[in-house]
C-alpha positions as CSV (number, residue, x, y, z in Angstrom):
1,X,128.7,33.0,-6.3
2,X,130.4,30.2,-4.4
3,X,131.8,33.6,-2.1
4,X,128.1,34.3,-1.1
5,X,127.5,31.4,0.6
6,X,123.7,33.7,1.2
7,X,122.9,33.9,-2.3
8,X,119.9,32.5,-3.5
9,X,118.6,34.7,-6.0
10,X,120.8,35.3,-9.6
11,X,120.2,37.2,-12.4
12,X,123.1,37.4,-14.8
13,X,120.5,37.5,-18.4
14,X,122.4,40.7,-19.4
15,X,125.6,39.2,-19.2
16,X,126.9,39.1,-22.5
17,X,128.5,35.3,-22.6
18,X,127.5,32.0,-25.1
19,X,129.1,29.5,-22.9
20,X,129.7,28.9,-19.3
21,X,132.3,26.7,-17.4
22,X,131.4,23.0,-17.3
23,X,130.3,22.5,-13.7
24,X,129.7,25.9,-13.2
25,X,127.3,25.2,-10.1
26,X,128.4,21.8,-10.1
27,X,126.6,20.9,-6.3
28,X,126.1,24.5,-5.6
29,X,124.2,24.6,-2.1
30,X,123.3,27.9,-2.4
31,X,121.6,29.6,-5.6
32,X,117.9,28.3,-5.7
33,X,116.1,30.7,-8.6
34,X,118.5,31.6,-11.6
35,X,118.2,33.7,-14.7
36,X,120.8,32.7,-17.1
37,X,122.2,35.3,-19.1
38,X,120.1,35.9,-23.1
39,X,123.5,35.1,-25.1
40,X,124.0,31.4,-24.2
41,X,124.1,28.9,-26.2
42,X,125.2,25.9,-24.3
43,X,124.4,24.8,-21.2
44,X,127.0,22.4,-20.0
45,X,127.8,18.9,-19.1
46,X,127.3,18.6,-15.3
47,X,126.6,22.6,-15.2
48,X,124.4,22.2,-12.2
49,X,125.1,18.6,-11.3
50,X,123.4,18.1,-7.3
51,X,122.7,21.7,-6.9
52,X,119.6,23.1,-5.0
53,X,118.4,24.7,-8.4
54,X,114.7,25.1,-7.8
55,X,114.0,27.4,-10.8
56,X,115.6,28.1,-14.1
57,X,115.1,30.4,-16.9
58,X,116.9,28.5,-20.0
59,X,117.5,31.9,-22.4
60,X,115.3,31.4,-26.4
61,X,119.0,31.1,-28.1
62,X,120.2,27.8,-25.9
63,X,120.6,25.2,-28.4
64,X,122.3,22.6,-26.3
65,X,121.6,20.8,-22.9
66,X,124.8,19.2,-22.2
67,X,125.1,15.8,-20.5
68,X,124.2,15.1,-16.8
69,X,123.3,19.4,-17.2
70,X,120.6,19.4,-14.3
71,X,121.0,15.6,-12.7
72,X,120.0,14.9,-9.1
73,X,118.8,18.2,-9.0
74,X,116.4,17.2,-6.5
75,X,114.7,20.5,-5.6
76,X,113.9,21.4,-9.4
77,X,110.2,21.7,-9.7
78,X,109.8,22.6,-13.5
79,X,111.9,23.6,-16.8
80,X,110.7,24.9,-19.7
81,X,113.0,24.3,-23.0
82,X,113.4,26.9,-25.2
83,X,112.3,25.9,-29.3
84,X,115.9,26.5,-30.3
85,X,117.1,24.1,-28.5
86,X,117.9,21.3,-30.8
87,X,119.8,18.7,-28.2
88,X,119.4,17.5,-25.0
89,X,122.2,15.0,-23.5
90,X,122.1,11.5,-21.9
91,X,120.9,11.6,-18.2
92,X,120.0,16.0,-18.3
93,X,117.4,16.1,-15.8
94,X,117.7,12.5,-14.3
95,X,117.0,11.7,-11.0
96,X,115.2,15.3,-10.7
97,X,112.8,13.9,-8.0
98,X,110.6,17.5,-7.7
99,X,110.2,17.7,-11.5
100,X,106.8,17.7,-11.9
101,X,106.7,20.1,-15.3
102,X,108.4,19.6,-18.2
103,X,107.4,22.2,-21.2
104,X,108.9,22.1,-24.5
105,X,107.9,25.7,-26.2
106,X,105.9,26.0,-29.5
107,X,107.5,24.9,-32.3
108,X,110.1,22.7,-30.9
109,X,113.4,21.8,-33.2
110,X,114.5,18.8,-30.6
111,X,115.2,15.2,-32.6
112,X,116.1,13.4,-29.9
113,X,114.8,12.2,-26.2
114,X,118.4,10.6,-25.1
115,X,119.2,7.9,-22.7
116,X,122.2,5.1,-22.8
117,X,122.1,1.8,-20.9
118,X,125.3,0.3,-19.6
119,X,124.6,-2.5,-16.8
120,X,123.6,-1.8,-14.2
121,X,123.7,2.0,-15.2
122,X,121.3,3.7,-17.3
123,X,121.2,7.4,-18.7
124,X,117.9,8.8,-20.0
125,X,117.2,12.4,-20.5
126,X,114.1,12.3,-17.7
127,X,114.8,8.9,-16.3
128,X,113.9,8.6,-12.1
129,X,112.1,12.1,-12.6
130,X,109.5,9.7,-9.9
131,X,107.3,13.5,-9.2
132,X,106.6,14.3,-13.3
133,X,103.0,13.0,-13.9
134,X,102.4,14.0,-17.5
135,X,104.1,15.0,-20.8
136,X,103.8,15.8,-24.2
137,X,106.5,15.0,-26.9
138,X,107.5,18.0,-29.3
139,X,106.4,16.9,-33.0
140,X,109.7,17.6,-34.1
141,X,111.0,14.1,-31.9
142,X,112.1,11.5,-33.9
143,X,113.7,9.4,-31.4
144,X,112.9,8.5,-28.1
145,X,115.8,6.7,-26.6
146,X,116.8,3.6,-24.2
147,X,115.8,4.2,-20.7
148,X,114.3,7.8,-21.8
149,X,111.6,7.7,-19.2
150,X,113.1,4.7,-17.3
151,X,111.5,5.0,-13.7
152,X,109.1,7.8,-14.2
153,X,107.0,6.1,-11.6
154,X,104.4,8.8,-11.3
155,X,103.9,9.4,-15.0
156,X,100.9,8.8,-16.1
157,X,100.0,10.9,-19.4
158,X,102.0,10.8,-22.8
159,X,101.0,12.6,-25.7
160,X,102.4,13.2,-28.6
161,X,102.0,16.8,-30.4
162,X,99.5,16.9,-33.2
163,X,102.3,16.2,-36.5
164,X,104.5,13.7,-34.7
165,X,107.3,12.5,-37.0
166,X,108.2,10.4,-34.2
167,X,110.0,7.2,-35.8
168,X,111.7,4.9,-33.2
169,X,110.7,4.0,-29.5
170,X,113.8,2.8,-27.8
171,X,114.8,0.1,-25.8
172,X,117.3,-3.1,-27.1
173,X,118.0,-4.1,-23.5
174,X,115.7,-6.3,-21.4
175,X,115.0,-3.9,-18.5
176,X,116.1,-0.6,-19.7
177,X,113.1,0.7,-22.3
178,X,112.4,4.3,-23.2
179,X,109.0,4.1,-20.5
180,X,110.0,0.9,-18.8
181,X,108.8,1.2,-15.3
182,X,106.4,3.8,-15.5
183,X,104.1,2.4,-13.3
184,X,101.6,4.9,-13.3
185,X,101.0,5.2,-17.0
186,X,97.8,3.5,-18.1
187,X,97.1,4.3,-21.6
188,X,99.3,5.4,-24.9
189,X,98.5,6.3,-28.4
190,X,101.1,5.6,-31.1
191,X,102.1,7.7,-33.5
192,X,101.2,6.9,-37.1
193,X,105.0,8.2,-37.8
194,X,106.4,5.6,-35.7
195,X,108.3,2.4,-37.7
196,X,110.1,0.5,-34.4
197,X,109.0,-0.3,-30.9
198,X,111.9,-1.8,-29.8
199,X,111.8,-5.2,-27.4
200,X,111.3,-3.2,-24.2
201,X,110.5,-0.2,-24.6
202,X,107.5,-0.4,-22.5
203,X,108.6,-3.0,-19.8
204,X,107.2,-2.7,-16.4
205,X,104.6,-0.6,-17.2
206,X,102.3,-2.8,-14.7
207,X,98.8,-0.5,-15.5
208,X,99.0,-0.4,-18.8
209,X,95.9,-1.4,-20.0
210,X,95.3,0.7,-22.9
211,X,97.3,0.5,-26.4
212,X,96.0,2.3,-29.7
213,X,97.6,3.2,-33.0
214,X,96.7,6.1,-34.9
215,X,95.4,5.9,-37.8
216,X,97.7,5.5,-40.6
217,X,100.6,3.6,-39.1
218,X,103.4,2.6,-40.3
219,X,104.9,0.5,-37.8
220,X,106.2,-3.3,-39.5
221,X,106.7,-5.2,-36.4
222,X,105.2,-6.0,-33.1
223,X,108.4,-6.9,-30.7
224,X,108.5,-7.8,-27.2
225,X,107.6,-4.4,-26.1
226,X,103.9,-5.3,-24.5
227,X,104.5,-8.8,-22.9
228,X,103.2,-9.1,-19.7
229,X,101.2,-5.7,-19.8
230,X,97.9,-5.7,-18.6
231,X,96.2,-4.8,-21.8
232,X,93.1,-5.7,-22.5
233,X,92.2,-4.9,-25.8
234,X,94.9,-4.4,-29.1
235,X,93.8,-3.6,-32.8
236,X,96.9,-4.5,-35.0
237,X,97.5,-1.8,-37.4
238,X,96.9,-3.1,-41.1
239,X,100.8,-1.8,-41.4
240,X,102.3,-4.8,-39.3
241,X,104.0,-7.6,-40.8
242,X,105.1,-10.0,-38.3
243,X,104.3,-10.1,-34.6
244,X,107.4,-11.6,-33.0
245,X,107.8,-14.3,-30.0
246,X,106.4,-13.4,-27.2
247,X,105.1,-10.1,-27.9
248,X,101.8,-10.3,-25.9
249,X,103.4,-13.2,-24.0
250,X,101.5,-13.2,-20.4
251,X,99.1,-10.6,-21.4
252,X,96.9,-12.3,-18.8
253,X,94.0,-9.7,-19.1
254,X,94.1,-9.7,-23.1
255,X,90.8,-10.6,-24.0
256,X,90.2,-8.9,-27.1
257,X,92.5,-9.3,-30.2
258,X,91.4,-7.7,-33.9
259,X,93.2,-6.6,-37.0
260,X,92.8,-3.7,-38.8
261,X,91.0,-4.0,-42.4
262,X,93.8,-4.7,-44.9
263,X,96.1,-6.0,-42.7
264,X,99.3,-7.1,-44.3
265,X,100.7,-9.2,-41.4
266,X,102.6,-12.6,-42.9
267,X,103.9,-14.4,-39.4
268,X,101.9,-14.9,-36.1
269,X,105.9,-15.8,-34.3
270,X,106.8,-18.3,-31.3
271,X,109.9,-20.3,-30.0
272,X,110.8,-22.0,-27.5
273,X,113.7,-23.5,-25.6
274,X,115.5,-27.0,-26.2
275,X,114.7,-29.2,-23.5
276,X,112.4,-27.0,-21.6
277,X,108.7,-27.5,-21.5
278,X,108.1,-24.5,-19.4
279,X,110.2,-21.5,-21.6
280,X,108.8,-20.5,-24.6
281,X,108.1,-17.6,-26.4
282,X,105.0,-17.3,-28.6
283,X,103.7,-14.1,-29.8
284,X,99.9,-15.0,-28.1
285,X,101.1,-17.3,-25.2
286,X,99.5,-17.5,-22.0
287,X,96.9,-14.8,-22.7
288,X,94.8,-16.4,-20.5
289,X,91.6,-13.9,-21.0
290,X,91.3,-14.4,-24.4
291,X,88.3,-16.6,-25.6
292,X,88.9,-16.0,-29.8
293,X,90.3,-14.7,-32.6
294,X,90.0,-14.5,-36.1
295,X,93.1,-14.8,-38.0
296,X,93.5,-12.0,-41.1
297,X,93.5,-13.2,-44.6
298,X,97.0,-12.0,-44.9
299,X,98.6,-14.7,-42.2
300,X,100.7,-17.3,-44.2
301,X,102.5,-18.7,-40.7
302,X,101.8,-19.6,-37.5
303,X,104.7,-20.5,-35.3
304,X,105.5,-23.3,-33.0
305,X,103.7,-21.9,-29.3
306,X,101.9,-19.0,-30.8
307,X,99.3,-19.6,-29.1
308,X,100.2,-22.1,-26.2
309,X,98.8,-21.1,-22.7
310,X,95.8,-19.2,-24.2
311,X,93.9,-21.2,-21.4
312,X,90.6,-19.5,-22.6
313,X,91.0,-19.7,-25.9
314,X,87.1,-21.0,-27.7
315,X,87.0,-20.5,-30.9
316,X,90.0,-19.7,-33.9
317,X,88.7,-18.8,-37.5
318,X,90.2,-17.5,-40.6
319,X,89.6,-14.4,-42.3
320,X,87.9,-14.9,-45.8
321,X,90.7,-15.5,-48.6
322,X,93.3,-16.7,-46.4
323,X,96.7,-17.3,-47.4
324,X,97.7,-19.7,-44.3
325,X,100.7,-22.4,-45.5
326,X,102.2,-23.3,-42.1
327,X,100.9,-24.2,-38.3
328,X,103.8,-24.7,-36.8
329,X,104.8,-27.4,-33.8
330,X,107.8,-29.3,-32.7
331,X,109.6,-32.1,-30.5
332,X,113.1,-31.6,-28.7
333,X,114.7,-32.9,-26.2
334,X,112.0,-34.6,-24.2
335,X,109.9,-31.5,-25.1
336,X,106.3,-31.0,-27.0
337,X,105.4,-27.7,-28.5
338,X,102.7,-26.9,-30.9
339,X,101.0,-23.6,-32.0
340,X,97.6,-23.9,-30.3
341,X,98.7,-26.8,-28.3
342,X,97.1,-28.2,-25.0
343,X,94.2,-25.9,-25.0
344,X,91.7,-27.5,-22.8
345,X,88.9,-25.1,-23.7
346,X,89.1,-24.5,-27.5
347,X,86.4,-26.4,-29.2
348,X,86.5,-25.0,-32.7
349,X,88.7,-24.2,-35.4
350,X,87.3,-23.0,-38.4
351,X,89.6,-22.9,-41.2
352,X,86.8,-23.4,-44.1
353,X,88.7,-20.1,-45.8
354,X,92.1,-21.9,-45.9
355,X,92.9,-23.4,-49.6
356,X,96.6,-23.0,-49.3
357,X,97.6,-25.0,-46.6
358,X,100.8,-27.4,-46.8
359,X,101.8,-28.4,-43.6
360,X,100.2,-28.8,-40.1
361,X,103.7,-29.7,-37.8
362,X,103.6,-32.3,-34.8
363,X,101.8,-31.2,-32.0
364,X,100.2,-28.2,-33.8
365,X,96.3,-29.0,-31.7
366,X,98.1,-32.0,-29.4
367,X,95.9,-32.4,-26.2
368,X,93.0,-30.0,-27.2
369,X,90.9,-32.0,-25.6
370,X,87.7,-30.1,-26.0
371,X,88.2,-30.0,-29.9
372,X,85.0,-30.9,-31.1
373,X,84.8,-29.5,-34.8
374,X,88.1,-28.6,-37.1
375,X,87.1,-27.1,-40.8
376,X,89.4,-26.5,-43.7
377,X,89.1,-25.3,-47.0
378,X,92.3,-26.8,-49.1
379,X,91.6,-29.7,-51.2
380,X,94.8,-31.4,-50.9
381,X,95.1,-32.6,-47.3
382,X,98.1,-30.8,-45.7
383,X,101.3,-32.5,-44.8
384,X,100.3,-33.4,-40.9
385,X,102.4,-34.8,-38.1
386,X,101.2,-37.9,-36.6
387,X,100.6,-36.4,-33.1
388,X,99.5,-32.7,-34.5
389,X,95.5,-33.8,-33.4
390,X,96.4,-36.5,-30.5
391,X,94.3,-36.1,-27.5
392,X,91.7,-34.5,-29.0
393,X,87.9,-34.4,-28.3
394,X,87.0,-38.3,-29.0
395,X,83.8,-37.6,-30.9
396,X,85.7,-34.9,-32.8
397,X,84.3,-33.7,-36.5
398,X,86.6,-32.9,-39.3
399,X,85.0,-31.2,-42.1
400,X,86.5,-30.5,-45.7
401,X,85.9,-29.8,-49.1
402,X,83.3,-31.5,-50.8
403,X,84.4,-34.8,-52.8
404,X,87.6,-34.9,-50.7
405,X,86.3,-36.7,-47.4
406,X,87.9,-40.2,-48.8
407,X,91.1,-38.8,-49.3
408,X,91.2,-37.4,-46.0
409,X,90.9,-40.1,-44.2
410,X,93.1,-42.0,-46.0
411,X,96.2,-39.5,-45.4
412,X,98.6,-39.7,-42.7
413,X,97.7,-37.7,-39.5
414,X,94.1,-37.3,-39.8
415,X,93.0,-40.4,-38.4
416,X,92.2,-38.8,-34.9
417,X,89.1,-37.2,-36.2
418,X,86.1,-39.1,-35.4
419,X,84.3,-38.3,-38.6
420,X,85.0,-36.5,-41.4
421,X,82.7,-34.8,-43.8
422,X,82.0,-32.6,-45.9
423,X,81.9,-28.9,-45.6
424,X,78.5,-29.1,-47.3
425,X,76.9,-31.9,-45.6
C-alpha cells in the first residue's frame, strides 16, 4: 500500500492471515477507511501508530489490541471492539483526538482498561482521547487501570454495564488516576463490585459534583480519590471501614455528609506534618460547606485534623449506640492539631450516645470558640489533654451522666466548661 501513495480505501477481510507485521501502517499518510481481513487475531503493537486511519473494521475473531495499536491516530472518529477481544494494551487509542465513539460489542470478554504511569509519561488505553464525550464499561471489566482515561477532557458520561464485576479503579500516583483530568465529567455511579478506589483515581475532575454507590457495595476504604472535588453530597456505603487522610480534603462545596444504615466504618483518618501548621491531611478537612454530621454508631476513632478547617461546621452528634474510644489531637514542633479543632462556628457536640470513650487528645475542640454545649454519655470521664477544650465558648455547658457531675469536674482537663450538669437536669 505504501506503493499507492493514492490509496485510501482497503479491503483486505478475505485475506486469509491471523497476524500482521508490527507497524504495518506505522504513520501511513495514505489509507483512511480499512477493512481488516476476518482471520486476524492480533492487531499489533504500533500497527497503525500516527496514521490518518479514520475508519476501522476490527474483524469478531481479534482477541488482542496490541500496545500503542491506534496512538495519535488523530483523524480516527470511532472503533468498535469486537466481544472476543479479551486484551487491549497500554496507550491503544491514546492521544486519538477525533475519537468521539468508543463501542465495546454485547457480551464483552475484556478484563482490563490498561494504562502505566512513568514520570512524566503516562500510557492509558483511551488517555488524551480530549473529542470522546461518553462511555460505557463492558461488565466483564475488572480493572480499570492508572491513567486509563487520563485527560479525557470532554468526557462527560461513564456508565458501567448492568452486572459490573468491576473490582479496582486505578491510580497509585498523585496525578496520573484512571479519570484524572476529566474535566467534563460531572457525576459517577460506583459499582457495587468495586473493592479499591485508589488515591487518585479521580484527580482533577474539577465538575464533579455528583458521587453515588450502588447499592450493595463492597468497597472497604475511602482513599484520596475525591479531595478537592466539588462534591456536594456523599452517602458512605455501610461497606466502608476507614476513610483515610484527606479523602474529602478541600471538598469546599461538601455540604452534605450521611452514612448508609449499618455502616461498619471503624476510623474517621487525619495527619498532619511535623512543624507545619498549614499541611495536614484529615479525611473531612477544610470542607468548608458543611454545617453537620452525625457520626455512625460504628466509629471507634477520630483522628488528629479530621475535621480541621470545616469552617461551617454547627452541629456534631453521634449515632445511637456508639462505639467512639478516641478523638484524636496532637502538639509538634511548634504546631497544634486537633480533630475538630479551631472551628469558630460549631456550637454543639452531642455525644450523649458515647459510653465508651477513653481518651479525648490535646487540642481535640482547642479554639472552638462558639462551643456553647458538649454532651457525653460515658460514666468514667475520658483521659483529656489539658488544652483539648481551651478557648472555648466562656459560658460553655458540659453535660454528663447523671450522678457523675462531681467527678467531672474534679478530673483533669474538664475545667474549661463553665458548668457541668447533668444529662437529665
Amino acid at each position: 500500500y505504501r506503493m499507492m501513495p493514492n490509496l485510501k480505501n482497503l479491503d483486505i477481510a478475505e485475506v486469509n492471515i491471523t497476524a500482521l507485521p508490527i507497524q504495518a501502517f506505522y504513520k501511513s499518510t495514505n489509507v483512511e477507511n480499512l477493512i481488516l481481513p476476518n482471520t486476524l487475531i492480533t492487531i499489533g503493537e504500533e500497527m497503525f501508530y500516527q496514521s490518518k486511519l479514520k475508519t476501522v473494521v476490527i474483524p469478531a475473531n481479534a482477541t488482542t489490541i496490541g500496545n500503542s495499536a491506534f496512538e495519535q491516530c488523530a483523524s480516527l472518529i470511532s472503533i468498535d471492539i469486537p466481544a472476543n477481544v479479551e486484551t487491549i494494551g497500554t496507550a491503544a487509542f491514546k492521544g486519538c483526538s477525533s475519537l468521539t465513539t468508543v463501542t465495546f460489542e454485547k457480551e464483552s470478554q475484556l478484563k482490563t482498561i490498561s494504562g502505566g504511569y512513568s514520570n512524566p509519561n503516562y500510557y492509558g488505553v483511551f488517555s488524551d482521547c480530549t473529542a470522546l464525550t461518553s462511555i460505557k464499561i463492558p461488565a466483564s471489566v475488572k480493572t480499570i487501570e492508572e491513567a486509563a482515561f487520563k485527560g479525557c477532557s470532554s468526557l462527560a458520561t461513564v456508565t458501567f454495564e448492568k452486572g459490573s464485576q468491576l473490582k479496582t479503579i486505578g491510580g497509585d500516583s498523585y496525578s496520573s488516576g484512571a479519570f484524572s483530568d476529566c474535566t467534563a465529567l460531572t457525576s459517577i455511579e460506583i459499582p457495587a463490585s468495586v473493592e479499591t478506589i485508589e488515591a487518585a483515581a479521580f484527580r482533577g475532575c474539577s465538575k464533579l459534583a455528583t458521587v453515588t454507590f450502588e447499592k450493595a457495595s463492597q468497597l472497604k476504604t475511602i482513599s484520596t480519590a475525591f479531595s478537592s472535588c466539588p462534591i456536594i453530597s456523599i452517602e458512605i456505603p455501610a461497606s466502608v471501614e476507614t476513610i483515610e487522610a484527606a479523602a474529602f480534603k478541600g471538598c469546599s462545596s461538601l455540604a452534605t455528609v450521611t452514612f448508609e444504615k449499618g455502616s461498619q466504618l471503624k476510623t474517621i483518618s487525619g495527619d498532619y506534618s511535623t512543624g507545619s501548621t498549614s499541611n495536614y491531611s484529615g479525611a473531612f478537612s477544610d470542607c468548608t460547606a458543611l454545617k453537620s454530621i452525625e457520626i455512625p454508631a460504628s466509629v471507634e476513632t477520630i483522628e488528629v485534623v479530621a475535621f480541621k478547617g470545616c469552617s461551617s461546621l454547627i452541629t456534631v452528634t453521634f449515632e445511637k449506640g456508639s462505639q467512639l474510644k478516641i478523638i484524636g489531637g496532637g502538639f509538634r514542633s511548634g504546631s497544634y492539631h486537633g480533630a475538630f479543632c479551631q472551628l469558630k462556628n460549631l456550637m454543639t457536640v452531642d455525644m450523649s450516645a458515647c459510653t465508651q470513650v477513653k481518651t479525648i487528645d490535646e487540642y481535640a475542640f482547642y479554639d472552638d470558640s462558639e462551643l456553647r454545649l458538649f454532651k457525653i454519655g460515658t460514666e468514667t470521664p475520658p483521659t483529656c489533654g489539658s488544652s483539648a477544650f481551651v478557648g472555648i465558648n466562656p459560658y460553655s455547658v458540659l453535660k454528663v451522666p447523671s450522678g457523675c457531675a462531681d467527678t467531672y469536674r474534679t478530673t483533669y482537663g474538664w475545667k474549661n466548661f463553665a458548668s457541668i450538669t447533668g444529662l437529665d437536669e
